[in-house]
Every structure is written in C-alpha cells, then in structure tokens.
C-alpha positions in Angstrom: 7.7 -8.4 -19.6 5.0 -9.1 -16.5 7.9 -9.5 -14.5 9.4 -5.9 -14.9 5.7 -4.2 -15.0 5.8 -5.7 -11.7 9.3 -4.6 -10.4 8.7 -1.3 -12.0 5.1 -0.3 -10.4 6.6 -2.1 -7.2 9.3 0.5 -6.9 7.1 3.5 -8.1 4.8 2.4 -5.6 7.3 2.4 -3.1 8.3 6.0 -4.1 5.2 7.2 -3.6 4.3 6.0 -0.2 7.8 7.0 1.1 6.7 10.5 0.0 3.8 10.5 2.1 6.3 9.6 5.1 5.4 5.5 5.1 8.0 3.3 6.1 8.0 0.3 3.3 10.3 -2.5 3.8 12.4 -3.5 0.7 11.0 -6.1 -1.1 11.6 -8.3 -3.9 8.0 -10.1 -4.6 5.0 -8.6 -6.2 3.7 -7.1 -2.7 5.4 -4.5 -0.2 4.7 -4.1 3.1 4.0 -0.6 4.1 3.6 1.4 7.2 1.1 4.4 7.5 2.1 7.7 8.7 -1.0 9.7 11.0 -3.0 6.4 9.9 -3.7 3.3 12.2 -3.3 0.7 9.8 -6.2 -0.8 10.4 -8.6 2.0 9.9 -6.7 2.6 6.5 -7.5 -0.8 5.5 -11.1 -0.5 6.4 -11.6 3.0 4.4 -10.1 1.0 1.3 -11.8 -1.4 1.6 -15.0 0.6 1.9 -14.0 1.9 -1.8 -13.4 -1.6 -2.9 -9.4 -1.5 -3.1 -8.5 -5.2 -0.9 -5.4 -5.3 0.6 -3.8 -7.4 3.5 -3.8 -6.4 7.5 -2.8 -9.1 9.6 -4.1 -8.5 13.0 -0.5 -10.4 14.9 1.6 -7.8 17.5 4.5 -8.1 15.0 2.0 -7.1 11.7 -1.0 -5.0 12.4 0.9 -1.4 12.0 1.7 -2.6 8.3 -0.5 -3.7 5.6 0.6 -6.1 2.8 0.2 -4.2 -0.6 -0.4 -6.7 -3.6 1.4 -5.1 -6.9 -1.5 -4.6 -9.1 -2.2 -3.0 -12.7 -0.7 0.5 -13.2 -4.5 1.9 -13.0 -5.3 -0.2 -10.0 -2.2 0.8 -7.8 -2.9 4.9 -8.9 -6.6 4.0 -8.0 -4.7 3.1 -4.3 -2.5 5.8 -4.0 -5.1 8.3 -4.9 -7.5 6.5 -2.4 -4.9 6.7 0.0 -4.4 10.3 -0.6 -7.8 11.1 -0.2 -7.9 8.9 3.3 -5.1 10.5 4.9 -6.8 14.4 4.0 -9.8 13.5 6.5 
C-alpha cells in the first residue's frame, strides 16, 4: 500500500510541476528530479528551505539546475507545491 501512495503522489507531483513549465525526469524511486522554470535552482532551494520544506541541490555542473524532490506524505508534498507556488509569484 506505501508503495502505491508513493507511485501515486510521485506522478501527481510530477503533474503538477510540469504545469508550472518544470522539466522532471521520469523516475521510478520515491524522489524526482525537477528543473525550475524562471527559478535558479538554488535560490528555490534556499526559499524552501527558509520555510522548513528540505530538499536536495547538489552543487556539480551536471546537477545544480535540478533539485532532488523526496516523495513525501500527501500533506507534505501540497505543503511543497504550494510553497513553490508562492516562491515563483515573487
């Protein structure tokens, strides 16, 4: 049952971030990887962080346009995408 929470909040997830014109590379683990659109992906990790949402940013030439999105609860990934929302209005 964890198992298709997972695969099911990964691919809404996914969905919602491809709406808000991010590149996310397919995946089949309980994390996506996820480019920002009119974000630099490291100031979007730093305003989530600032509102206590972690996520990965690897600073490597091949990595540090993407961050590494851990598959969380359902509230904690609609806590993301509404922080994320919120970051890419300012």
């Amino acid at each position: 049952k964890q198992f298709e929470h997972i695969v099911e909040l990964r691919a809404k997830t996914t969905e919602s971030l491809e709406a808000l014109g991010f590149e996310v590379i397919p995946s089949q683990t309980n994390f996506i990887f996820t480019r920002p659109t009119g974000l630099i992906a490291a100031d979007w990790f730093q305003q989530l962080r600032k509102r206590k949402i972690l996520t990965r940013w690897f600073d490597s030439p091949k990595a540090r346009n993407w961050l590494r999105i851990t598959i969380g609860t359902e509230a904690e990934m609609a806590r993301f995408l509404t922080a994320t929302k919120s970051i890419l209005r300012r």
